[in-house]
C-alpha positions, -999 to +999 in steps of 0.1 A: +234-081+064+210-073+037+193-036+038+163-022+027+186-003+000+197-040-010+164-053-015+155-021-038+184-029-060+173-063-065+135-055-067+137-017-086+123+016-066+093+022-083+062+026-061+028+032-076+004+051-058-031+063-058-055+093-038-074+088-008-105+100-033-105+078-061-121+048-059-113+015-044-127+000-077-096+021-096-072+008-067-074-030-076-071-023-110-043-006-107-027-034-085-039-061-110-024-039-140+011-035-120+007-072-107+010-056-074-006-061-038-003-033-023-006+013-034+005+040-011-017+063-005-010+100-014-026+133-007-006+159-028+035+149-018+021+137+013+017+100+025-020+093+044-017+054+039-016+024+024-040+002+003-042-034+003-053-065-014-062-077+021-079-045+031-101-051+004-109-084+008-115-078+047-131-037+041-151-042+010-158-082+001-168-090+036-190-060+045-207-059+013-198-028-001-197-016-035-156-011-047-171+017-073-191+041-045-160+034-017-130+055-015-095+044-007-098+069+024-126+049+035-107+015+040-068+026+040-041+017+068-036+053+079-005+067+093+020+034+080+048+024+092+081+031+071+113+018+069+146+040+057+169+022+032+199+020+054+173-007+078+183-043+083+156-067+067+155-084+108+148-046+123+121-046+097+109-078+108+108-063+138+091-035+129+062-054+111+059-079+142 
C-alpha cells in the first residue's frame, strides 16, 4: 500500500512557501519559477494556509482584483488539511473527498 512517505521518496520533500503578507503577485511567480501549483502559507514556523493556482484564478481573475495590491492572506485556504507520512494514499483520498 503506497504511503505519503512513499510518494515523498519518489517526488523529493521540498516544499516552498510564502507569507500571508506578500503579495499574491510574488506567489504566482514563485509557483511559475518552481513549476508548481500550489505554496503553503507561513506565518513565522507556523502554517495559516495554502495558496493556489485555482484560488487565484477563482479570488483574483474573476473578481477583478489587482494580484500586486492583494495579499496571500486575503485569498488563502486557511486552516488546511494535512496528511502525516505514515497515511495511505486511499485515507488521503478520503481525506480530500
Amino acid at each position: 500500500m503506497n504511503t505519503v512517505r512513499h510518494i515523498l521518496e519518489d517526488k523529493g520533500r521540498r516544499v516552498w512557501s510564502i507569507g500571508p503578507n506578500e503579495s499574491v503577485y510574488r506567489a504566482i511567480e514563485l509557483m511559475d519559477r518552481h513549476h508548481i501549483g500550489a505554496l503553503v502559507v507561513l506565518e513565522g514556523e507556523r502554517l495559516v494556509g495554502i495558496i493556489t493556482e485555482r484560488d487565484y484564478a477563482r479570488k483574483v481573475i474573476l473578481k477583478g482584483k489587482a494580484s500586486k495590491d492583494t495579499p496571500v492572506r486575503d485569498i488563502m485556504t486557511k486552516n488546511p488539511v494535512c496528511a502525516t507520512p505514515g497515511r495511505t494514499v486511499e485515507e488521503c483520498m478520503a481525506l480530500m473527498t
